[in-house]
C-alpha positions in Angstrom: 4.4 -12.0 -14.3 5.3 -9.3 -11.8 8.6 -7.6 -11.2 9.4 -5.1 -8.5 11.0 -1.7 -9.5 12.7 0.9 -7.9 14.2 4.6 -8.4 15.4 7.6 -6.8 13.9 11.5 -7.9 14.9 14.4 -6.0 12.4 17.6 -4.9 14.0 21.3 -4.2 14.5 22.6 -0.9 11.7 23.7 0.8 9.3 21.5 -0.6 8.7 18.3 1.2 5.4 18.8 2.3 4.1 20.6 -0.7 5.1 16.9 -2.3 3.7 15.3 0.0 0.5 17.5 0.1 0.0 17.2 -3.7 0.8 13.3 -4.1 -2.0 13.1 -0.7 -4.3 14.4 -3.4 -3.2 12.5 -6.5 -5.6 12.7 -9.1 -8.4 10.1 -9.4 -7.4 9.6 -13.4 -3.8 9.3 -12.5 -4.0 6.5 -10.1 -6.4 4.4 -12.4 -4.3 5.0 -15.7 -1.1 3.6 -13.0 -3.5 0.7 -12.2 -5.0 -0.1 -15.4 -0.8 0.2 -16.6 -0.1 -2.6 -14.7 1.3 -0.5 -11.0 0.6 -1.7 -8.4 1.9 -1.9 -4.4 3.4 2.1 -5.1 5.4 3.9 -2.4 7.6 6.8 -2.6 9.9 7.7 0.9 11.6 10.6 1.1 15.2 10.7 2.5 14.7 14.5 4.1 18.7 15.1 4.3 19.6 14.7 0.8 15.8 15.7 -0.5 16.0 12.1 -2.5 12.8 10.4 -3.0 13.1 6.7 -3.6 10.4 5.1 -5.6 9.1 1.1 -5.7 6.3 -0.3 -7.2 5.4 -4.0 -8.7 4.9 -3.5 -12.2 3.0 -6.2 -14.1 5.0 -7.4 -17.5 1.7 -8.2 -19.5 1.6 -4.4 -19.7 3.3 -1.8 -21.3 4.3 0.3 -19.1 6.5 2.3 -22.1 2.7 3.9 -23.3 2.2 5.8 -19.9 4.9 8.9 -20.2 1.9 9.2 -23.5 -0.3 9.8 -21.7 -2.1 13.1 -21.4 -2.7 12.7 -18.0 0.8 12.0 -17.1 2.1 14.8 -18.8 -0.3 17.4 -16.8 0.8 15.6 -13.7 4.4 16.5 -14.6 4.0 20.6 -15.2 2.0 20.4 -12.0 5.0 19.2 -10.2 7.5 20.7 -12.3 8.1 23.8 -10.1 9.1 21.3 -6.7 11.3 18.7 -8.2 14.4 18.6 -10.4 12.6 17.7 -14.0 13.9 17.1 -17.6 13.1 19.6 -20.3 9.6 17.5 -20.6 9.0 18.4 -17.2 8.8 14.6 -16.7 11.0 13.9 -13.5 14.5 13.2 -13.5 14.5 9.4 -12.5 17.6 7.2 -11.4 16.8 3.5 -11.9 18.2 1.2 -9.4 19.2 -2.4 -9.3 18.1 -4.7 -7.1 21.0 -6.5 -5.1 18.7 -8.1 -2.7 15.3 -9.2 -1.8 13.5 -11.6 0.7 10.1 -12.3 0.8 
């Protein structure tokens, strides 16, 4: 089964297209360990006047998607980006989930 899931991050001024230049070149490992996790259909937008970045992807429920902040991978991913987005003391981003009031196919 598939679910659709969604959340905002935020970057720092200045630093739009140094996201958007790194996340261009997103690292070969890091896409297949999202893949092989179960993400799928990923997009992140970026609303330029509040420097919010929402997030959606399909996530499949067969996996456990709880294992990937594990991963090694993910972690170096996170001190690579830690110095253009607001982060937690893991360096792993500072997400807000959001609930889904509406969809259409």
């Amino acid at each position: 089964m598939k679910k659709r899931n969604a959340f905002t991050m935020k970057i720092l001024p200045g630093q739009a297209e140094e996201y958007k230049r790194r996340h261009d070149e997103i690292w070969p490992e890091l896409q297949s360990l999202l893949s092989d996790h179960g993400v799928s259909d990923y997009s992140i937008f970026l609303d330029e006047a509040t420097l919010t970045l929402f997030a959606y992807q399909i996530v499949d429920t067969d996996h456990d998607q709880d294992q990937i902040p594990h991963q090694e991978i993910v972690k170096k991913w996170w001190s690579y980006m830690a110095d253009i987005m607001e982060t937690n003391e893991d360096n792993s981003p500072k997400t807000w989930p959001l609930r889904e009031v509406f969809h259409m196919d």
